[in-house]
C-alpha positions in Angstrom: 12.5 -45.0 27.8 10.4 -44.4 31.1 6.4 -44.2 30.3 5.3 -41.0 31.1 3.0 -40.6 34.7 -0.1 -39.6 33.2 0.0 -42.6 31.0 0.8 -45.4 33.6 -1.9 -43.7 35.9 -4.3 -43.6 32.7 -3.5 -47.3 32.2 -3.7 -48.3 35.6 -7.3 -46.6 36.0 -8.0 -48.1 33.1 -6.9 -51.9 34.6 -9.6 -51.5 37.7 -12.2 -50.2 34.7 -11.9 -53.8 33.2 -11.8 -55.4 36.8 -15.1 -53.9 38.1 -17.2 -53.6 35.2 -19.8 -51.9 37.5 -17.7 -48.7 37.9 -15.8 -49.2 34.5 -17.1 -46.0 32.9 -16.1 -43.8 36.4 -12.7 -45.1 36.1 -12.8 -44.5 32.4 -13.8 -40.9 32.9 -10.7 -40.8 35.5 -8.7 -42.5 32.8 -9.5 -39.8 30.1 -8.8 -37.1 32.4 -5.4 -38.6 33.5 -4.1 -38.5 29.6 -4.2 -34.9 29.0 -2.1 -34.3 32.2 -4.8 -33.2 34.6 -3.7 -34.6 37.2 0.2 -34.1 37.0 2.4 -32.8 39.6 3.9 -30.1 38.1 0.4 -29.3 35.7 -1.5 -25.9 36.4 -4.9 -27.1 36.1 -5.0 -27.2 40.5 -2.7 -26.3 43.2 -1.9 -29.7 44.1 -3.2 -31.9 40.8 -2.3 -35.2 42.7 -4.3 -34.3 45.8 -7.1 -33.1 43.6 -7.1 -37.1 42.3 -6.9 -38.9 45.8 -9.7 -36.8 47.2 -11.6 -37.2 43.8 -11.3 -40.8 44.1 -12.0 -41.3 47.6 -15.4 -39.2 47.0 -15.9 -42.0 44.2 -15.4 -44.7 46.8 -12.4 -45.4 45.2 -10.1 -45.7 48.6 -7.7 -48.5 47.2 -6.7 -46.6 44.5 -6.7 -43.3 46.2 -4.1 -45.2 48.6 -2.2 -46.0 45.7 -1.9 -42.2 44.9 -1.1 -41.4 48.6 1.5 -43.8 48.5 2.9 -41.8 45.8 2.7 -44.1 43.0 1.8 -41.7 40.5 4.2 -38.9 41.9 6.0 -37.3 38.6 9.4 -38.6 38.2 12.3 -36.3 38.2 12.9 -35.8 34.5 9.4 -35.1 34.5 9.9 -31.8 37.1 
């Protein structure tokens, strides 16, 4: 069975929280956020829930990851449509 998007992004997020323990609890709060499905493709809480993340985390400073999400690695997966 395929892991659900919001849970590899939460578990990804939460990866760079244990490798840069000086912005661990930012990506933690990203982490968190990604679990309930905030930042889905096909959610309601924005008009564009995976744009709302890449600008969020390039305002963080965050660019490598937000490249990550531009590159569409967090994109919902069909069945997930």
């Amino acid at each position: 069975m395929n892991i659900p998007t919001k849970a590899r992004l939460a578990a990804e997020l939460r990866k760079c929280a244990q490798a840069n323990p000086r912005n661990a609890e930012k990506y933690e709060a990203f982490a968190k956020r990604a679990e309930t499905g905030e930042f889905d493709d096909y959610g309601d809480t924005y008009v564009c829930p995976i744009t709302q993340l890449h600008n969020e985390l390039s305002a963080a400073g965050f660019t490598k990851f937000a490249a990550r999400v531009a590159n569409g690695e967090f994109d919902a997966t069909k069945e997930e449509s």
